[in-house]
N, C-alpha and C positions, 0 to 999 in steps of 0.2 A: 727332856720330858717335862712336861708341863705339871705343877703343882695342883692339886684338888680345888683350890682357891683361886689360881689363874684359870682353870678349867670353865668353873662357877662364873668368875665372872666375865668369861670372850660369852661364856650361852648365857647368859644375864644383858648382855649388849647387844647380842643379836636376837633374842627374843622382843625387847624393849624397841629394838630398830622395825620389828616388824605390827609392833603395837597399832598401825596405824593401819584403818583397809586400804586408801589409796599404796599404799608400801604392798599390803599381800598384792594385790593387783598389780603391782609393777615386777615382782618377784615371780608371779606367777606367768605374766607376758616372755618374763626373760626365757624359764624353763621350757615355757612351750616354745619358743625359734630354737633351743638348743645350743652348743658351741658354735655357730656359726656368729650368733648374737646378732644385735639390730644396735642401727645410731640412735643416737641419744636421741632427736629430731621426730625419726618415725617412732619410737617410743612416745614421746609425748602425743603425737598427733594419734597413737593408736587410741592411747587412753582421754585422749578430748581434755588435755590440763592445759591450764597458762605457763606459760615458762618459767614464770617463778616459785609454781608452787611443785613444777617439777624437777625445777634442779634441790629446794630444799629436800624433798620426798629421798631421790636419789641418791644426794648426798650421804645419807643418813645411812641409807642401804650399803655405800659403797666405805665410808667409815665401820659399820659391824662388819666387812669382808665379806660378804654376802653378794655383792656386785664386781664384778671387773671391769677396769673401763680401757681401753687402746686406741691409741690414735691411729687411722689407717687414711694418709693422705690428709684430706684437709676436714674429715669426719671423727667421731671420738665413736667406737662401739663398745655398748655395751653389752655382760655377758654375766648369767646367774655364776657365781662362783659355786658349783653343783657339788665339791667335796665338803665346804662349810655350809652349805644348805641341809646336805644329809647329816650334818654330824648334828644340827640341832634335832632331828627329828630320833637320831642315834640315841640320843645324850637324853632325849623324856624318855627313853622306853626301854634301856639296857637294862635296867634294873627290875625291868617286869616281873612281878610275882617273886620276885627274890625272898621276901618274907613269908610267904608262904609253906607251910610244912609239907614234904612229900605226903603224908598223909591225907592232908586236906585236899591237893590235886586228884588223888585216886580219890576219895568218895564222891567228889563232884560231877568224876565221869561217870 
């Protein structure tokens, strides 16, 4: 099990990996194909980038785990890694309203 401070900082790295819009847009291409994922090639060409500013982008993505990449034949696909993608969004909001006192919930409604 993972330590409160290793927790902190894997969602510290993958928040900071998605810092960037061309990154949410590459992250959010992935989501929308699904596990099936798309090559790295029609990725860049969906998103209209130069090759080098899409392999740094990617890189980056695929260093926070956030991306998977597999060779299939003489293509690499990639693929939102969709269990680390949810947990960032897990990991802002678990604690929702945590400090909040049952009382204060009930008057509000």
């Amino acid at each position: 099990m993972k330590s409160k401070t290793d927790l902190e900082e894997i969602m510290a790295e993958r928040l900071a990996s998605l810092g960037a819009p061309i990154r949410l847009r590459m992250i959010r291409a992935l989501v929308r194909v699904g596990d099936e994922g798309i090559s790295v090639g029609e990725l860049q060409r969906k998103l209209s980038l130069p090759a080098s500013t899409h392999a740094h982008h990617l890189a980056a993505l695929v260093k926070a785990g956030l991306v998977l990449q597999e060779r299939r034949g003489r293509e690499v696909i990639c693929t939102a890694a969709f269990d680390a993608v949810r947990s960032v969004g897990t990991y802002l909001t678990d604690q929702c309203c945590a400090d909040v006192s049952p009382d204060s919930r009930l008057e509000a409604a």
